[in-house]
ROFI-669025 format. One record per atom (N, C-alpha, C): x negated, y negated, z negated. Coordinates in steps of 0.02 Angstrom, whole numbers, plus 50000, padded with zeros to 5 digits. Atoms other than C-alpha are relative to their C-alpha. Example, Ala and Ser with C-alpha at 12.3 -4.5 7.8 and 13.67 -1.06 7.14 Angstrom:
2
499555005950000;493855022549610;499554994050000;500425005950003;493165005349643;500394994549963;
//
This chain:
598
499484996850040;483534944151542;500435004450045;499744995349962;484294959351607;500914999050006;499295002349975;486294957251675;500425005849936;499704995350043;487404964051554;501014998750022;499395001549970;489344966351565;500404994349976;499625004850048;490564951351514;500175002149928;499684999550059;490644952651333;500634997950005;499265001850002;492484954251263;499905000049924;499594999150082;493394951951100;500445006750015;499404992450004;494564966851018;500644998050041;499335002249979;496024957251130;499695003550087;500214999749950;494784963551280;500204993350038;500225006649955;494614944351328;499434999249995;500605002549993;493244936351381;499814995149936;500045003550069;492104930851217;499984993750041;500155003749977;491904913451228;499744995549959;500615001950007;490394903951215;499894993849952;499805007750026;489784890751081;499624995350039;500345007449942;489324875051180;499464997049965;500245003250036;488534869751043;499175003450008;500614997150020;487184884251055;499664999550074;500305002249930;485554881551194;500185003850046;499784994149930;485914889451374;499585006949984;500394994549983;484514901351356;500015005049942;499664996050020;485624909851224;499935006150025;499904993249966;485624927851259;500945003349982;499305000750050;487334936451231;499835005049949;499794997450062;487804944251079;499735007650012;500024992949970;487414963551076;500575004350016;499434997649960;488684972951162;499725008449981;500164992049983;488804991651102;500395004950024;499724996249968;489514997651248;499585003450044;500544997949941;488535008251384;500434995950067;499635002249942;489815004351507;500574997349990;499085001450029;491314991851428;500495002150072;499644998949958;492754998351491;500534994049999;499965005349975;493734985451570;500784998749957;499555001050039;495394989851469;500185006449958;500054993250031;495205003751351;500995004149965;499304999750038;496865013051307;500095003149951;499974997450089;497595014051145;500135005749973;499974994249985;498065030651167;499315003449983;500754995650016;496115036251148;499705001549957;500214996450065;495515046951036;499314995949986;500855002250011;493935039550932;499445003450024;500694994549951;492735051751025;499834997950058;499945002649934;493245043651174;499334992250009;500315006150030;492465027651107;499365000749979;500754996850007;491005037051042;499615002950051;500434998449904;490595043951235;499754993450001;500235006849966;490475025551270;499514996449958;500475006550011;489335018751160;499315000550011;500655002449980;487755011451196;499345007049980;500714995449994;486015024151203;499724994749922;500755005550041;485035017551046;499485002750002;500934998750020;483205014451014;500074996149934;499975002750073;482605008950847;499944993949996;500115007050008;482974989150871;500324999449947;499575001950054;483744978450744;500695001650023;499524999650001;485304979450816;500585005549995;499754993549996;485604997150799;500545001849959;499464997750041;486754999150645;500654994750002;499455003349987;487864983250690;500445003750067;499264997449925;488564989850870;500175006349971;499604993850003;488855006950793;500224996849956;499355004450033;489854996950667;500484998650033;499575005249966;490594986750789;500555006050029;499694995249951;491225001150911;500515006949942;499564996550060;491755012650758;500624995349973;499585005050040;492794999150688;500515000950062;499595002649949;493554994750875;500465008150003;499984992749993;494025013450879;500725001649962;499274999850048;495295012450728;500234994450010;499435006349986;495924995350763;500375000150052;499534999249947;496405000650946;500365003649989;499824991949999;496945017250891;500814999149996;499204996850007;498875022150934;500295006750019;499984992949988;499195039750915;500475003649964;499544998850029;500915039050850;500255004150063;499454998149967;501745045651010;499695009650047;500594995049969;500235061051039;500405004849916;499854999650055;500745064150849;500525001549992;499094998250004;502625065550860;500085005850033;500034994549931;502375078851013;499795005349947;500254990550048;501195090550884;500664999949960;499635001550051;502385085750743;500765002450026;499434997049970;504035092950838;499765007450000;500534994349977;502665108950920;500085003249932;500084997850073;502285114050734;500715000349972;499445000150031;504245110150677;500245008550039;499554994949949;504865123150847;499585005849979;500314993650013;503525136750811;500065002649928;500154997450060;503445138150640;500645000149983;499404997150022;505465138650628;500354995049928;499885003850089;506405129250487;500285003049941;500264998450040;506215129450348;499175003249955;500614999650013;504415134250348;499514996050015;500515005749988;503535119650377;500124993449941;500035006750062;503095104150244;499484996949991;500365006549994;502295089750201;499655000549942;500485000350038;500735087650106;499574992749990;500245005549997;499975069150055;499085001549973;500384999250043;498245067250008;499914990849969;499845004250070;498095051949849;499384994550049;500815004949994;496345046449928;499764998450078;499934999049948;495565052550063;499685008250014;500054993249992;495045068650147;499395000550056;500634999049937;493535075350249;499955008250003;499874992349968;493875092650359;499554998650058;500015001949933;492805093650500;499085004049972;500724997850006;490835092350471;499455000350076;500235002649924;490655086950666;499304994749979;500405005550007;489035076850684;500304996550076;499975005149931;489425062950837;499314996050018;500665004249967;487915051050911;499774998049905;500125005250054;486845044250788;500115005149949;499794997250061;487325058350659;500564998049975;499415002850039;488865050950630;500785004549966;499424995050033;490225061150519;500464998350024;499385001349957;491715063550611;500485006049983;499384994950025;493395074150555;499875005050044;499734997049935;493865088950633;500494997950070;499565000749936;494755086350815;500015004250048;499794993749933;495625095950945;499704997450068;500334999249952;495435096151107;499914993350020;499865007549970;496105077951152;499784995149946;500165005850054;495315069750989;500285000549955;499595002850070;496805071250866;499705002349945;500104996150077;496175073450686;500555004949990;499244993850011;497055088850615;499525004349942;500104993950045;496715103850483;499895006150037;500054992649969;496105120250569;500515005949988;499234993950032;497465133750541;499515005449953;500594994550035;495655144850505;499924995949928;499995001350060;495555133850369;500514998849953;499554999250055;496985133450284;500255007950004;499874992950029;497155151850295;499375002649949;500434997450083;495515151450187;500004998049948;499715004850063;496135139150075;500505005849954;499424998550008;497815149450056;499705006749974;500454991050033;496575169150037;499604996549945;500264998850047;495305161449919;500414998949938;499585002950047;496715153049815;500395007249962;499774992850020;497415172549800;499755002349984;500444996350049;495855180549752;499944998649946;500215004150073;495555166549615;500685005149950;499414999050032;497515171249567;499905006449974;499804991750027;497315190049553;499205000549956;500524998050063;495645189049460;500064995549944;499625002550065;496475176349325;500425006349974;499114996550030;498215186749316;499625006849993;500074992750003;497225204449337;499455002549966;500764995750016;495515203149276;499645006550049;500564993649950;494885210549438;499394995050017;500555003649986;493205208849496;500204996350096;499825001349929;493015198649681;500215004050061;499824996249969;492875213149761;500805004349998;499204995450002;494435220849710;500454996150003;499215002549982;495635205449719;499844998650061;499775001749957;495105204649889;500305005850031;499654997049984;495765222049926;500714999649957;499315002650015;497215218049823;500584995650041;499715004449959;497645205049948;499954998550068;500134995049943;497415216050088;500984998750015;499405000749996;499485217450103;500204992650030;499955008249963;499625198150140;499454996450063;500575004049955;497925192150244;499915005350034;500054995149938;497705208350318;499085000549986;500774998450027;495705216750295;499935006150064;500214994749959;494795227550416;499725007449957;500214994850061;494185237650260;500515005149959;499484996250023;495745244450202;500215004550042;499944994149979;496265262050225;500745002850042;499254998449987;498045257450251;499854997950067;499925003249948;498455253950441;500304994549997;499295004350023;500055243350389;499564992049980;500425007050008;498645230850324;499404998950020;500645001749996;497325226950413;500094994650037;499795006749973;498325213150511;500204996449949;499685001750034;498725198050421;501024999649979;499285000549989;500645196150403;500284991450002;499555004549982;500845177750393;499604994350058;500075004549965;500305165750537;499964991249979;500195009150028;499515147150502;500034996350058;500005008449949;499595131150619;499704996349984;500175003849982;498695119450650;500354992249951;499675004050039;499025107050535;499764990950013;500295005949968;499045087550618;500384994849926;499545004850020;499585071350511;500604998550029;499365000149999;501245065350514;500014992750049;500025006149952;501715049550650;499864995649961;499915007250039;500865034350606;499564998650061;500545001549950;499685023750719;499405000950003;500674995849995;497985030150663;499935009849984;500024993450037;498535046850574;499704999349948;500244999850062;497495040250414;499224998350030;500614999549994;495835038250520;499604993149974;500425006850008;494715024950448;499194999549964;500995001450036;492735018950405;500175002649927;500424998150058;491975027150250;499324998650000;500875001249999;490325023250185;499895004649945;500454996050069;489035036250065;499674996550017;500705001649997;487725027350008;499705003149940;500224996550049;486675037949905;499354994949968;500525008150026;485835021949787;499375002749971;500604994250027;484595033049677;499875003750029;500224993249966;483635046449744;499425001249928;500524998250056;482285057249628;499455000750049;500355000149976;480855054949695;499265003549954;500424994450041;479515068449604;500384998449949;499835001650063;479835062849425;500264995250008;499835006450004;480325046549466;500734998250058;499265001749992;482105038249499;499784992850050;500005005249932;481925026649653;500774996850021;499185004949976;483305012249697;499725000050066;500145000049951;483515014149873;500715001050041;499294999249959;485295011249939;499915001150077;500124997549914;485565018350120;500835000050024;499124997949994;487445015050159;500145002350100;499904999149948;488095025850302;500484999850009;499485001549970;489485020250402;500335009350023;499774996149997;490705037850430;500834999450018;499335002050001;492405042150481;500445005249952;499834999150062;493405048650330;501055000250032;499135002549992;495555049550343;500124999049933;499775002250069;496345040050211;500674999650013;499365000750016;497935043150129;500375004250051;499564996049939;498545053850275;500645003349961;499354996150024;500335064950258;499855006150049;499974995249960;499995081450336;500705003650016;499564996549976;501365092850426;499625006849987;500114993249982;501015111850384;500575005150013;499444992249971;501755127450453;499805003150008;500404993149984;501595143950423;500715004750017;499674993849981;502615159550479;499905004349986;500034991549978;502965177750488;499645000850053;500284996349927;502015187350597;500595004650036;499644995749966;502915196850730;500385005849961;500194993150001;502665213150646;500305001049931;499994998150060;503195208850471;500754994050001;499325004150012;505275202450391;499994997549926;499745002250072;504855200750219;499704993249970;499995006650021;505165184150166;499524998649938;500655001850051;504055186349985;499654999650014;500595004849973;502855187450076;499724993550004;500205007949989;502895171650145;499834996549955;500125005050049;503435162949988;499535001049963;500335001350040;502205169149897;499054997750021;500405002749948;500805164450044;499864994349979;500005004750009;501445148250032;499834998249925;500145002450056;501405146149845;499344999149996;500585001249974;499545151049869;499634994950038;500145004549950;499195140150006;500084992549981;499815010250031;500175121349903;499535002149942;500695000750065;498785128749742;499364998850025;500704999049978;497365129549851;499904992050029;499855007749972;497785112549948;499864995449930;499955003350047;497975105249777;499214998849964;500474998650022;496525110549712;499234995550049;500505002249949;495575102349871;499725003550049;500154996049964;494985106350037;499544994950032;500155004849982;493815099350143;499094998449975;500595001350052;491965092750087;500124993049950;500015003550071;491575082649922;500705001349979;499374998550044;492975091349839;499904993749913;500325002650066;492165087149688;499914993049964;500015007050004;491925068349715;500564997650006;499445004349950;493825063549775;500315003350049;499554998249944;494045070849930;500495006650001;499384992649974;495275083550008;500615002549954;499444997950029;496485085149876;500584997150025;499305001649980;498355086849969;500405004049941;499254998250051;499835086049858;500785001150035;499395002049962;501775089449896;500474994849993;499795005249990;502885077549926;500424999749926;499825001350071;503465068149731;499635005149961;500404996250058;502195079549659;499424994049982;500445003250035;500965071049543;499365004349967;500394997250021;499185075549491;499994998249908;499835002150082;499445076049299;499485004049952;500614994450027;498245090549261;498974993549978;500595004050043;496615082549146;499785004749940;500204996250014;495825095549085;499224997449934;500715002850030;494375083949015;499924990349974;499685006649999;494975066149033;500294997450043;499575004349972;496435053649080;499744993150015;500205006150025;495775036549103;500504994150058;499785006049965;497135020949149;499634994550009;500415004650022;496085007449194;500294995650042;500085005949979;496074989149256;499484997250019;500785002549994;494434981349329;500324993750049;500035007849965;494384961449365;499344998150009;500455005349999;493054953149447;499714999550089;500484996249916;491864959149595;500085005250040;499784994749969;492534973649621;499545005750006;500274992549932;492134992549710;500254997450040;500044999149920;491984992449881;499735005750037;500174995449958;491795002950022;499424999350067;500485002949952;491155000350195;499944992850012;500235008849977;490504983150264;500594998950076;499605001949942;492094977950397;499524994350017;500295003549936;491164969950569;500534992549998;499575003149989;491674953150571;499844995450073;500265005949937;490434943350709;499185002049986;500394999650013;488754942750774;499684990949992;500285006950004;487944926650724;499314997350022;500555000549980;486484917450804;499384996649952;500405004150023;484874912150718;499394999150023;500465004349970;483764899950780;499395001849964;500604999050029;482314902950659;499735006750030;500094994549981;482274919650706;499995004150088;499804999349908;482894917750908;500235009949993;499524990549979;484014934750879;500674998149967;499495000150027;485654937550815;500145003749929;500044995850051;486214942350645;500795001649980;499284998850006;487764952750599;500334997749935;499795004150046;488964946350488;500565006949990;499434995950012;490124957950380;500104998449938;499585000650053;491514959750264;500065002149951;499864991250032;491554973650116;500684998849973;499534999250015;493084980150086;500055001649942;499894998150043;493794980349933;500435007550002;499784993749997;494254999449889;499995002649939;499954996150053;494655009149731;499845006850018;500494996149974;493305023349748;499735004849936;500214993950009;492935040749675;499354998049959;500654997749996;491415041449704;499714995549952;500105005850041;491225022949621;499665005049943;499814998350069;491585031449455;499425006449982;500514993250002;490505048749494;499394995249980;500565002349988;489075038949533;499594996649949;500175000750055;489115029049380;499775001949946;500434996050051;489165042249261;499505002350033;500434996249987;487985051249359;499144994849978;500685005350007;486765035249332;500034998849935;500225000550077;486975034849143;499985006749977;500354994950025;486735051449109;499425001450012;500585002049978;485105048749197;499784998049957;500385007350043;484895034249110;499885005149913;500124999650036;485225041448961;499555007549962;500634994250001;484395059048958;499375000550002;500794998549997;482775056649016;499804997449925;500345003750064;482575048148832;499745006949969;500144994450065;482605065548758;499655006050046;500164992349961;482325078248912;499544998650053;500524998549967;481005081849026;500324996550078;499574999749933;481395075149222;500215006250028;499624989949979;481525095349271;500685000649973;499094997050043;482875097049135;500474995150045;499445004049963;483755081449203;500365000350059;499904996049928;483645086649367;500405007149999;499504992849976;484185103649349;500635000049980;499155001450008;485905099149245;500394995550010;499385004649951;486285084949334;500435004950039;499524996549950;486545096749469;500535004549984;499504995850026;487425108949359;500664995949989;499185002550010;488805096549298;500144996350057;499535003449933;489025084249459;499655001850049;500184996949914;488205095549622;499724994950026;500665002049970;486775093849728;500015001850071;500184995649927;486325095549901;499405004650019;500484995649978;484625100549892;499595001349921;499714993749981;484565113849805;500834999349978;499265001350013;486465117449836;500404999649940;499655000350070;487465113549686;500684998649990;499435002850001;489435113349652;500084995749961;499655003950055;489705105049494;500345002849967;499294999050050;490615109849350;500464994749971;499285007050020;491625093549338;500144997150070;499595003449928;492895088049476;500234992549969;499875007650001;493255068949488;500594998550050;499285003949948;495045063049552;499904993349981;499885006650003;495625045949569;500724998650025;499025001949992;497825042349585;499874993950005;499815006350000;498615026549610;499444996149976;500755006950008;497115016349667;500604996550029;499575006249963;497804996849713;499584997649978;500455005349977;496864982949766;500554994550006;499585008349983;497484965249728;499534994750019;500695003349978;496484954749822;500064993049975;499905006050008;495764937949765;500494995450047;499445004949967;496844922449786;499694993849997;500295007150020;496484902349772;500065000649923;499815000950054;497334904649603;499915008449952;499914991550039;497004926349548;499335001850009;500594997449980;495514933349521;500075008050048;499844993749970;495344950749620;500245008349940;499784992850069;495884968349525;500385004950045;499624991849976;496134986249552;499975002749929;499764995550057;497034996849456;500035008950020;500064993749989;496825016349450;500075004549940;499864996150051;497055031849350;499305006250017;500634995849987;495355041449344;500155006749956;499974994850022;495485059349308;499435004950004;500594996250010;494245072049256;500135008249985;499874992350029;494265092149249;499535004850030;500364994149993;493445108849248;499965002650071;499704997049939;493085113049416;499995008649984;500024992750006;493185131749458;499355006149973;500684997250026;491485137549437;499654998049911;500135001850095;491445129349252;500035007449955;500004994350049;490955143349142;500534998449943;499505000850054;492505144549017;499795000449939;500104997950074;491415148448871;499854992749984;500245006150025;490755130748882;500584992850030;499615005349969;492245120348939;499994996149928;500075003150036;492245112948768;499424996649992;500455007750004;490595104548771;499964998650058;500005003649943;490755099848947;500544995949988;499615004050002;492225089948882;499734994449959;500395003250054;491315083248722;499614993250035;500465002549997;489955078748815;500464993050079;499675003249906;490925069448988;500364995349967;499425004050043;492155060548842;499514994849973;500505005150034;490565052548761;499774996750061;500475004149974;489635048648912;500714995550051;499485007649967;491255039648987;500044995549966;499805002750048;491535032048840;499404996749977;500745005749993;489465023848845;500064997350043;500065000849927;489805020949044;500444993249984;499685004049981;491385009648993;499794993849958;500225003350054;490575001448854;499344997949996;500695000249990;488714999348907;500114996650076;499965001549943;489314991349082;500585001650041;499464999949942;490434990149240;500045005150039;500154994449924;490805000249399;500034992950064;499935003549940;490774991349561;499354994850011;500055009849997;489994973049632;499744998949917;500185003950079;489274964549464;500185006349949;499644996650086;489394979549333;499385001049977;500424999750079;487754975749246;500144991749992;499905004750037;488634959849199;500704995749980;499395000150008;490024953549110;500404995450034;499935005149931;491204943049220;500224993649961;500025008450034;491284924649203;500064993950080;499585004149936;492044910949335;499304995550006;500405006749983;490904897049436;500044997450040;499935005349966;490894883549534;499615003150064;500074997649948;489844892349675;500165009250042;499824993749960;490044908349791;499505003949973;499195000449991;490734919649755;500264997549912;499645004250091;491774910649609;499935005849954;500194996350045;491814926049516;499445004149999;500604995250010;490414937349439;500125002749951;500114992950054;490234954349349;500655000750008;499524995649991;491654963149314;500245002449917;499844998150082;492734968249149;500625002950013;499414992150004;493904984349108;500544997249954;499495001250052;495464981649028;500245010250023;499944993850007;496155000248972;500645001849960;499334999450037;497785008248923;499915003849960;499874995150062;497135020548797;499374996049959;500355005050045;496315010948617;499415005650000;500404994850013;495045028748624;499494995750021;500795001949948;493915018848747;499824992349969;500115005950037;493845001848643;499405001049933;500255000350060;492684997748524;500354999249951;499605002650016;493004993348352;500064993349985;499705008950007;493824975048270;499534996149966;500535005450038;492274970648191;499345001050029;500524996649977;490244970848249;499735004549978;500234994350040;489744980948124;500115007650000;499624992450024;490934995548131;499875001450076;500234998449926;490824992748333;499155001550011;500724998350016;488824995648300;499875009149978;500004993950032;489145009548189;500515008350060;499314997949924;490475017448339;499565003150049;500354999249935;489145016148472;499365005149968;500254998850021;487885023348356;500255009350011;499794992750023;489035040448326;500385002950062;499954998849941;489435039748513;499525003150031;500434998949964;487715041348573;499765008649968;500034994350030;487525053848424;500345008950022;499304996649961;489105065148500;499525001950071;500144998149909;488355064948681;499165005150001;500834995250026;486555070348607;500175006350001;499814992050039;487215086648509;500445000950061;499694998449968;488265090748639;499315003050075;500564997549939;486775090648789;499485003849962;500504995450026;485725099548649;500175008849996;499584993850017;487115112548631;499875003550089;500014997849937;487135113648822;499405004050049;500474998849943;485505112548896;499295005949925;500574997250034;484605122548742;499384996849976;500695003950002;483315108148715;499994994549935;499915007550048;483015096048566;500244991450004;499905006749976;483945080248581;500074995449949;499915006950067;483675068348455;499944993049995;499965008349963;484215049648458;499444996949961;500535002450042;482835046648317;499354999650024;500754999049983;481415054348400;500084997250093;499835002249923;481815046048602;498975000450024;500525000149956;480355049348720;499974994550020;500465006649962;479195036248811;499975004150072;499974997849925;479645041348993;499384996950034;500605003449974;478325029849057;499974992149970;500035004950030;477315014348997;500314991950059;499615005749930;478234998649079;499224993750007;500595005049989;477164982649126;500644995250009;499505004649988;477974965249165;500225000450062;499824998449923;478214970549350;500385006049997;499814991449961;478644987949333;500475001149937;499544995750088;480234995449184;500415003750063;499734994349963;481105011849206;500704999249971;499175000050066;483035012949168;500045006149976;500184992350031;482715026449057;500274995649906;499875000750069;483585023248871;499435003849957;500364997850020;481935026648804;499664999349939;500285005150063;480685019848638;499834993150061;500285005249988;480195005448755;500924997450042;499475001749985;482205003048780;500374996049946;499685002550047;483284992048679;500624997850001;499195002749971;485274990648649;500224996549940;499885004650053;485884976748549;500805000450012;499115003450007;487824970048487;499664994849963;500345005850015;487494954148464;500694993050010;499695003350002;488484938048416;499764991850007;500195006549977;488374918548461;500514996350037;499625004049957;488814904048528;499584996950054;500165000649927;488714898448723;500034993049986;499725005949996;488444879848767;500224999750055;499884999749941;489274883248943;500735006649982;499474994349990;490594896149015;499975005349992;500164992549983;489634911149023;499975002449919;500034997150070;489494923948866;499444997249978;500535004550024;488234919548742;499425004250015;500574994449992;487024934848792;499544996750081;500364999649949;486994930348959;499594991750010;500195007450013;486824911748924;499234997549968;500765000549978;485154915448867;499845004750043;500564997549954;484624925148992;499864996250045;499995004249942;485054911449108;499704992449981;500085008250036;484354897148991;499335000750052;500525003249960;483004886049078;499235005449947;500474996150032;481634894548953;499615007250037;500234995449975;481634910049035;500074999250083;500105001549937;481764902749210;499124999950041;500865000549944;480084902849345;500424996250043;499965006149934;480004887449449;500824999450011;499395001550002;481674883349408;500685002450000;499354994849968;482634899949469;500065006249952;500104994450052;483104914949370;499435006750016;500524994049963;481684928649364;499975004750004;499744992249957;481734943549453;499945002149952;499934996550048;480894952149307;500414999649953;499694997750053;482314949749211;500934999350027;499254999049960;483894946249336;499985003850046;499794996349932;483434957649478;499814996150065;500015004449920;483234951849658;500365003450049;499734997949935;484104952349823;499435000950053;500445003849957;482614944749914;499485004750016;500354994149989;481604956650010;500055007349983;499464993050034;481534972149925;500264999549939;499425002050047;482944972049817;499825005349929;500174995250043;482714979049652;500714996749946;499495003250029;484204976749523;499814998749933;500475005150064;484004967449348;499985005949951;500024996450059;483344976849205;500414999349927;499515000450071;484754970249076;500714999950029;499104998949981;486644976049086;500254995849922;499605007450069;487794962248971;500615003850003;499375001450022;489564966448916;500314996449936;499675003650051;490694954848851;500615001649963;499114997750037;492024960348713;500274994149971;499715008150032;492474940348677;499715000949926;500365002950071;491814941148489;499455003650018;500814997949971;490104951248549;500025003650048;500294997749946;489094955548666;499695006850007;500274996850004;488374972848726;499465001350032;500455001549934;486584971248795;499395007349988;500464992450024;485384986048833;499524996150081;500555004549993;483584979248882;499565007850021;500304995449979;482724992748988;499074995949994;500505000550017;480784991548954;499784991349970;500065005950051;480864978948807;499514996849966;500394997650041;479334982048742;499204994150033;500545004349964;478474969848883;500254993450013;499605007149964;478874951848933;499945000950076;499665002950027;479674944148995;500805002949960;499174999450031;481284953648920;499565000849946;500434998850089;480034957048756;500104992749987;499995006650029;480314936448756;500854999150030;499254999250018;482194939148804;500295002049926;499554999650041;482614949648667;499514995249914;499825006550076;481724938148517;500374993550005;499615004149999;482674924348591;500805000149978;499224999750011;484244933448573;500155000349921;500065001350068;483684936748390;499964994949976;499935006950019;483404919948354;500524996649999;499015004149964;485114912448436;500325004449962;499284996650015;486104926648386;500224997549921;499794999650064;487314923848237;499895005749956;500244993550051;487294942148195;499685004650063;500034995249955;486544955148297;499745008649962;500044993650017;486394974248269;499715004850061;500274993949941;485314988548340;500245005450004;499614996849996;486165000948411;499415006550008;500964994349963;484325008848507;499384996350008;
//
């Protein structure tokens, strides 16, 4: 065994050893190249990223870059590096021209790759995260072209010589403007001990794979700033006294900020607000919500590496953070419009207006719908509370939304939220409704409580049948209006034939969505209570084909349950085969009443 350096803990003490485990223990993996012997807190995360370990493709590869990313923001003190810009920016830019900008979520400026591919903010010279001044002077010019081709009806080309006088153009005939006139800074967060820097994870769970929709979660660890308070400052140039200018620079510059900067506008990020300003704008939908159970989460927090004997290696052990998440919410709809399109449209079609309404990477795609998220809070479980976040999900036209069709892009985004909240969860457990138990973790699934009655079913099954019926109807005519293609909930395509091994989540003819009523002899709803009855059990345990598995490769269960306390809402992806073809006559049989919805 090759000599390695004294492992430490984040206190930089010496780890120390279990007695319990044999001598010929190895240690733990250490992803340092060279631990430094007392790292100071003062150091930028880059610093931390020089130092870590060379990888090859062992197992242990994605825990130490965990580990060392994590150690990175927990040492991090870069309040007194922070106060220094934060004065610098006050003395240059003069007062009165400098102010504070929050962002709600979080923000990603930069587009640095680090080791490993790892997404990393922009940083100056010494590490500090910050805002480019180049970029907020393009924030602050495109935000003026947008303005003068609203207010003027000019084409691009002409509001950018329009706004020749302020940014200054090499193309213009005038001398007087070909410099800009107002001066940007460098824009750092405001003193705190990280500046906002902390782990993010994308995991992109679906992929399209030719025609076919592949589960294949890939979560990458990233560094992301959350919640930061920026300092900006801009100025006069030398050369120029007139103050409209400025102000009307700046006005430019707090619309463009607002609007988002940064990548994944679209999903969450980069939108900075000013200070007691509120995002109130909902152009498409408001949604107050409540979610108890399992939660969203974010990245996996490093907690230890653990040893196992069966295996003679170590295995990492982590935390997921609970987080009220964007993307959560994107991702969702983006997986029931999936779900529910391919019933009527071709995979091409699906494919091509996914990317049109929520953006693509390959081929590039913006989106014509932006996704905020306000007052996220996380109440974390207790001995005695279950867990719950509360948030205000907002929805609107991004810029590139053709105006002729902002009305059925609302239509259609109002229905399919309004299947998303009612056909299933977001987070942890949201294909099932939540329900308490005696083993880990005590709770499971997940359930919405909501401050507007729009997103409720209704007070009886029948009329709630009839509801979901003229919902799905609504979201049809709307993607028929859109995408030019026949969508009819009568005539639903056969995406592919399922088998008892193999179903597609495709709301298809071999799909089935019930409301359904009964009684439980246990705690759980009465839907799920048969799914979990001994009947449909193998060798005693619940069966993958119809709960999903963790175990190996993970595939997730082909039936989503919600519970509205007098019925249930269950939608039975390839029904048409057992064992869910002997799920749902069971549920017919048991049920008191049940109704087909699909």
């Amino acid at each position: 065994m090759r000599d390695r350096p004294i492992p430490r803990n984040s206190n930089n003490q010496p780890r120390t050893t279990n007695s319990s485990l044999p001598m010929t223990t190895p240690s733990s993996p250490n992803p340092w190249l060279n631990e430094p012997i007392n790292p100071d807190n003062t150091a930028s995360f880059v610093e931390y990223l020089r130092w870590m370990r060379p990888y090859s493709d062992d197992k242990y590869r994605e825990g130490t870059k965990l580990e060392i990313m994590q150690k990175a923001v927990k040492n991090a003190d870069y309040r007194q590096r922070l106060e220094l810009l934060s004065d610098r920016t006050k003395k240059i830019a003069g007062e009165g021209n400098y102010f504070q900008v929050k962002c709600p979520w979080r923000i990603r400026v930069g587009g640095h790759r680090g080791p490993e591919s790892i997404l990393l903010p922009a940083f100056d010279a010494l590490g500090m995260p910050y805002i480019p001044s180049a970029t907020l002077k393009g924030i602050a010019r495109n935000q003026a072209i947008r303005a003068k081709i609203k207010t003027q009806n000019l084409s691009w080309e002409a509001a950018e010589k329009a706004i020749a006088p302020y940014f200054g153009s090499l193309d213009t005939a005038n001398p007087a403007n070909q410099a800009g006139k107002v001066v940007f800074l460098d824009a750092y967060p405001i003193p705190t001990q990280t500046g906002g820097l902390n782990l993010d994870m994308a995991n992109n769970i679906w992929q399209w794979e030719g025609n076919q929709l592949k589960y294949s979660p890939n979560p990458n660890t990233f560094y992301s700033l959350q919640k930061s308070t920026f300092l900006i400052g801009i100025r006069l140039a030398s050369t120029c006294k007139d103050l409209n200018i400025l102000k009307q620079v700046k006005q430019w510059l707090i619309e463009g900020l607002k609007d988002g900067i940064g990548a994944q506008v679209n999903s969450g990020y980069g939108q900075l607000i000013t200070a007691g300003e509120k995002n109130n704008t909902a152009s498409i939908l408001k949604l107050e919500f409540e979610l108890e159970g399992q939660l969203i989460h974010g990245y996996q927090e490093f907690e230890r590496w653990q040893w196992h004997d069966p295996s003679s290696s170590y295995r990492l052990r982590t935390k997921p953070c609970a987080e009220v998440r964007t993307t959560a919410f994107k991702s969702m709809l983006r997986y029931w419009f999936r779900v529910i399109s391919l019933g009527v449209l071709t995979p091409n079609k699906v494919k091509e207006w996914e990317a049109i309404l929520f953006g693509a990477i390959d081929p590039q795609s913006y989106g014509w719908v932006k996704f905020n998220l306000t007052e996220g809070r996380v109440f974390p479980e207790t001995k005695d509370r279950v867990g719950k976040q509360t948030g205000t999900l907002i929805l609107t036209h991004a810029n590139n939304a053709p105006e002729n069709q902002h009305n059925l892009i609302t239509t259609l985004f109002k229905n399919l939220t309004w299947l998303m909240l009612n056909l299933g969860g977001v987070g942890q457990g949201a294909r099932r409704p939540y329900y308490t138990r005696s083993g880990n973790p005590r709770h499971r699934g997940c359930i919405f409580y909501l401050e507007d009655n729009y997103w409720y079913l209704a007070d009886t099954p029948r009329r709630s049948a009839d509801l979901f019926k003229g919902k799905f109807q609504d979201f049809y005519s709307s993607l028929q209006q859109l995408t030019g293609q026949t969508c009819d909930i009568q005539q639903l395509n056969s995406f592919n034939t399922p088998t008892a091994n193999q179903w597609y989540e495709v709301i298809d003819s071999h799909c089935r969505i019930l409301l359904c009523t009964g009684s439980s002899p246990n705690h759980k709803p009465f839907a799920l209570s048969v799914l979990h009855s001994n009947p449909l059990k193998v060798g005693g345990n619940y069966d993958p084909k119809l709960c999903g598995t963790v175990r190996g490769q993970v595939k997730p269960s082909p039936v989503w349950i919600v519970d509205q306390e007098k019925f249930q809402i269950v939608t039975i992806f390839g029904a048409t085969e057992n064992p869910r073809k002997q799920y749902l006559r069971m549920l017919k049989d048991q049920s008191k009443n049940i109704y087909r919805i699909i």
